[in-house]
Every structure is written in structure tokens, then in C-alpha cells.
C-alpha positions, -999 to 999 in steps of 0.1 A, spaced: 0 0 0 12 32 -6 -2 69 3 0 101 -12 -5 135 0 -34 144 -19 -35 187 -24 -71 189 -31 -84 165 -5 -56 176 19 -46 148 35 -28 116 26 -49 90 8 -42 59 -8 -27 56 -42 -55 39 -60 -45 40 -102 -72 44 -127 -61 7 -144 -41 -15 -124 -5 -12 -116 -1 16 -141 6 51 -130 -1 81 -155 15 115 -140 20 150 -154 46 171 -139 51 210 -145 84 212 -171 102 248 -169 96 279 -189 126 280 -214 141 317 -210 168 313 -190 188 287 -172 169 267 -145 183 273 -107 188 251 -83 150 249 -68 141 240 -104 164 214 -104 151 202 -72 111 203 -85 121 179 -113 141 155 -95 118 152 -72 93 138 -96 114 118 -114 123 100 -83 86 94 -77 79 76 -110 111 61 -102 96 45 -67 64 36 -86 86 21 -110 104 -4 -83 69 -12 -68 59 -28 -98 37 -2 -116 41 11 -154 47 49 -154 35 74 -182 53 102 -172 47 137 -192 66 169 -185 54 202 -203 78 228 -220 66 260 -219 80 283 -248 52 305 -248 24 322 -225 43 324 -197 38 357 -183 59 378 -164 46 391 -129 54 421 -124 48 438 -160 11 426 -176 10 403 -205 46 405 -207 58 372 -223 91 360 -203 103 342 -237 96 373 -255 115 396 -227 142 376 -226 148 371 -262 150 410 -267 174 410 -239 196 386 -256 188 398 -294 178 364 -303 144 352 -318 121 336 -291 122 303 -309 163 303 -309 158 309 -273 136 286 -269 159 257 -285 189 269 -266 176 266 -228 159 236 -237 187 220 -244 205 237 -216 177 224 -193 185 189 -208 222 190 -201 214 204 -167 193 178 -150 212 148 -168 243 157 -150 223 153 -120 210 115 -131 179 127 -138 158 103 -161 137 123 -190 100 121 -190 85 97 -213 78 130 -235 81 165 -229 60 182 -254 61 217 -263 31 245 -260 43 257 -293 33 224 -309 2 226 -292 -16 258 -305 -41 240 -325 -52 216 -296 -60 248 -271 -78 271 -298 -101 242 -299 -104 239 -264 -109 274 -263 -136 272 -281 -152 247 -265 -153 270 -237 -168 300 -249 -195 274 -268 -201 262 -234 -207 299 -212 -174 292 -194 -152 319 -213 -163 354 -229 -143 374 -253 -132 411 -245 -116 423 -279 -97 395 -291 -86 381 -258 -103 353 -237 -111 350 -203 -123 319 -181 -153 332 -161 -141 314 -126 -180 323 -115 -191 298 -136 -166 270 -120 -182 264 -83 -156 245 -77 -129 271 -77 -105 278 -50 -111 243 -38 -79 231 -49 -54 257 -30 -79 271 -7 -84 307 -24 -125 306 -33 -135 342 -44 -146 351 -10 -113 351 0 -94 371 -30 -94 403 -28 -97 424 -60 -74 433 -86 -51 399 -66 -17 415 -59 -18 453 -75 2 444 -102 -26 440 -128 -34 472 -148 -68 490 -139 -77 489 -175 -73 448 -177 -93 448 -146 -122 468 -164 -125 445 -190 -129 413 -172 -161 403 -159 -144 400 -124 -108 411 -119 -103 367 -109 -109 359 -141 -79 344 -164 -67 343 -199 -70 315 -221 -60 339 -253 -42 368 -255 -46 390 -282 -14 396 -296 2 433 -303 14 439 -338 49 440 -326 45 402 -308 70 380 -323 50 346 -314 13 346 -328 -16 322 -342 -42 327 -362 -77 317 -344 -109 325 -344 -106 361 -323 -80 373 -346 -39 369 -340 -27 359 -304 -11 335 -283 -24 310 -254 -25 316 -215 -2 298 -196 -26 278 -173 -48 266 -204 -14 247 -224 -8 228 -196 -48 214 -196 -45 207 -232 -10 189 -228 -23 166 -204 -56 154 -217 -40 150 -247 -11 129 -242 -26 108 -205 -66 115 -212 -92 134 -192 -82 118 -161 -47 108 -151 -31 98 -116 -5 124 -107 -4 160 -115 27 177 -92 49 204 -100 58 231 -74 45 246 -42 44 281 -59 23 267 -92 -8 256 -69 -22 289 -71 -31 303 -96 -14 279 -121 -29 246 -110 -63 262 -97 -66 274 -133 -62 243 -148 
């Protein structure tokens, strides 16, 4: 028997797979803009230590681990893509930057004897999967559009907050004062997320979808990425403390 500590039910429970002895598990990979630090490198070890227990017990592990190379915002400045920031800083396209600390990332963690993920797909290569999620979305009342960009009405979700604790009674508005008045404004409530940004002229990395040019919302690739390469429901979603809330809880 083994027991987990389970983040939404908040206490330990026992590890109970969707099909026998297997294990499918999606982990939080790292945004590719720089080169990962130390509590990172700690983050990924630690899950690739637990599909390496599981492994030992017997079970089959799937193991998936995103790469996010677009989306990611920074927090401090609004919609300010960290890939896009730090390719100016570096005067290198975002893709090229994208390659380079992916690989970095690669080198990094094997010198620790860390074992790669089964696969460790890209958000990139996943635009076409979350426009159509997207869609579903807005199809279904749980997203509205506000010129070009796409929010996910949380009021809609009863469930939200349940997973880190943070239900709307509790936020206070406008989160953490670094969100511009005028994005407030246009959301329906100032807790509601992205799932599209529209994209300024000058924005190197940009799709073509049904609300014009734009890129995806960070929280939204990583719900795509999993459903599409472990299903609906999986086993094990981890990544770190920090990502809980709001990444996670937007999920």
C-alpha cells in the first residue's frame, strides 16, 4: 500500500490507479528563457524520483513533462511574455531561445541523473489543440471574449478555489496590485484568467484563431498537454509549491 498526499483533499490517501498497476503522472516542465536554478532542479528531481519508486513497486509509469515556450507571463509587467522579454534582452528570436535553454535544461538535469520524461512536449506544438479547447469553452458559457482576448469566467466554475484554498470570498480584487486598472475593467471579475491573448502587432509569437492573432495563456497549455497525451483523467499531476495557485487552480 502506498499513500500520497493528496492537495485537493488535503490529507494523505491511498494511491489507488485508474487501471491497475499503471501510473499516468504529469509534472510542471520549466519555462525555457533562462537557465533553471537550483530549486528548479530540485522540482524535477523530485518527480522523477517518484515515477522512479512507482517504478520499483511494480507499476508502469507514463510520465509527461510540459515545455513552456510561450504564454508564460511575467509578474510584475502585464502580458509581458518572459520568452519574448528575454529574447530582446539577448537579441535572439524567441524560438532560438527557446531551442537553446531547452537544451540547456536537458544538459542540466542529466548531469544530475535525472531520467527524462516519457515526453516532454512543447506549447508551441500545441496551439491548434487549445484554440479548440478554447472554443469549447466559450461554446459552453465558461469563457467570454473582451476584444480579441479570452477570459475563463471562474464564476461559472463552483468548484474554484477548492484546490489551494483561495474561493473568491477570500481574494481580494485586482489579486496582488500588479494588474493594470484597464485589464481589470474588461474582465467580468478582476479573478478571471486568460486562455487567449490577443497579440500586439509587434509580438513575435502569434496564431491565427478564431478572435484574430494571439497567443495561449499559460494555465490553459498545460490542460490541453495533459488530456491529450494521459486522457481526461490521469493519476498524478505535481509540480511546485508556488504553481498551486493560480497555475494549478486554473487548470
Amino acid at each position: 500500500m502506498i499513500k500520497v498526499f493528496n492537495t485537493l483533499g488535503k490529507k494523505k490517501q491511498i494511491l489507488k490507479p485508474i487501471k491497475d498497476k499503471q501510473i499516468t503522472m504529469y509534472s510542471c516542465g520549466p519555462t525555457v528563457y533562462d537557465f533553471i536554478h537550483i530549486g528548479n532542479a530540485r522540482t524535477f528531481l523530485a518527480f522523477d524520483i517518484i515515477a522512479r519508486y512507482l517504478k520499483y513497486r511494480g507499476f508502469k509509469v507514463k510520465h509527461i513533462q510540459n515545455i513552456t515556450d510561450v504564454g508564460h507571463l511575467t509578474e510584475d509587467e502585464v502580458r509581458q511574455d518572459k520568452m519574448l522579454k528575454a529574447a530582446k534582452k539577448e537579441k535572439v528570436s524567441p524560438l532560438d531561445l527557446a531551442k537553446k535553454y531547452t537544451q540547456k535544461y536537458f544538459e542540466a538535469m542529466e548531469k544530475l541523473n535525472w531520467e527524462k520524461p516519457d515526453q516532454s512536449p512543447k506549447a508551441s506544438e500545441n496551439v491548434k489543440e487549445i484554440i479548440k479547447l478554447v472554443e469549447v469553452l466559450v461554446k459552453k458559457g465558461f469563457a467570454y471574449e473582451v476584444d480579441g482576448t479570452i477570459y475563463f469566467d471562474v464564476s461559472k466554475f463552483k468548484k474554484y478555489g477548492k484546490l489551494s484554498g483561495n474561493t473568491l470570498e477570500k481574494l481580494e480584487a485586482g489579486a496582488s496590485e500588479r494588474i493594470k486598472k484597464e485589464i481589470i475593467k474588461e474582465k467580468h471579475s478582476p479573478h478571471d484568467f486568460a486562455l487567449w491573448f490577443k497579440a500586439p502587432e509587434e509580438h513575435a509569437l502569434k496564431w491565427k484563431s478564431p478572435w484574430g492573432l494571439g497567443y495561449p495563456g499559460w494555465h490553459i497549455e498545460c490542460s490541453v498537454m495533459s488530456a491529450k497525451y494521459l486522457g481526461q483523467t490521469f493519476d498524478i499531476h505535481g509540480g511546485g509549491k508556488d504553481l498551486i495557485f493560480p497555475h494549478h487552480e486554473n487548470e
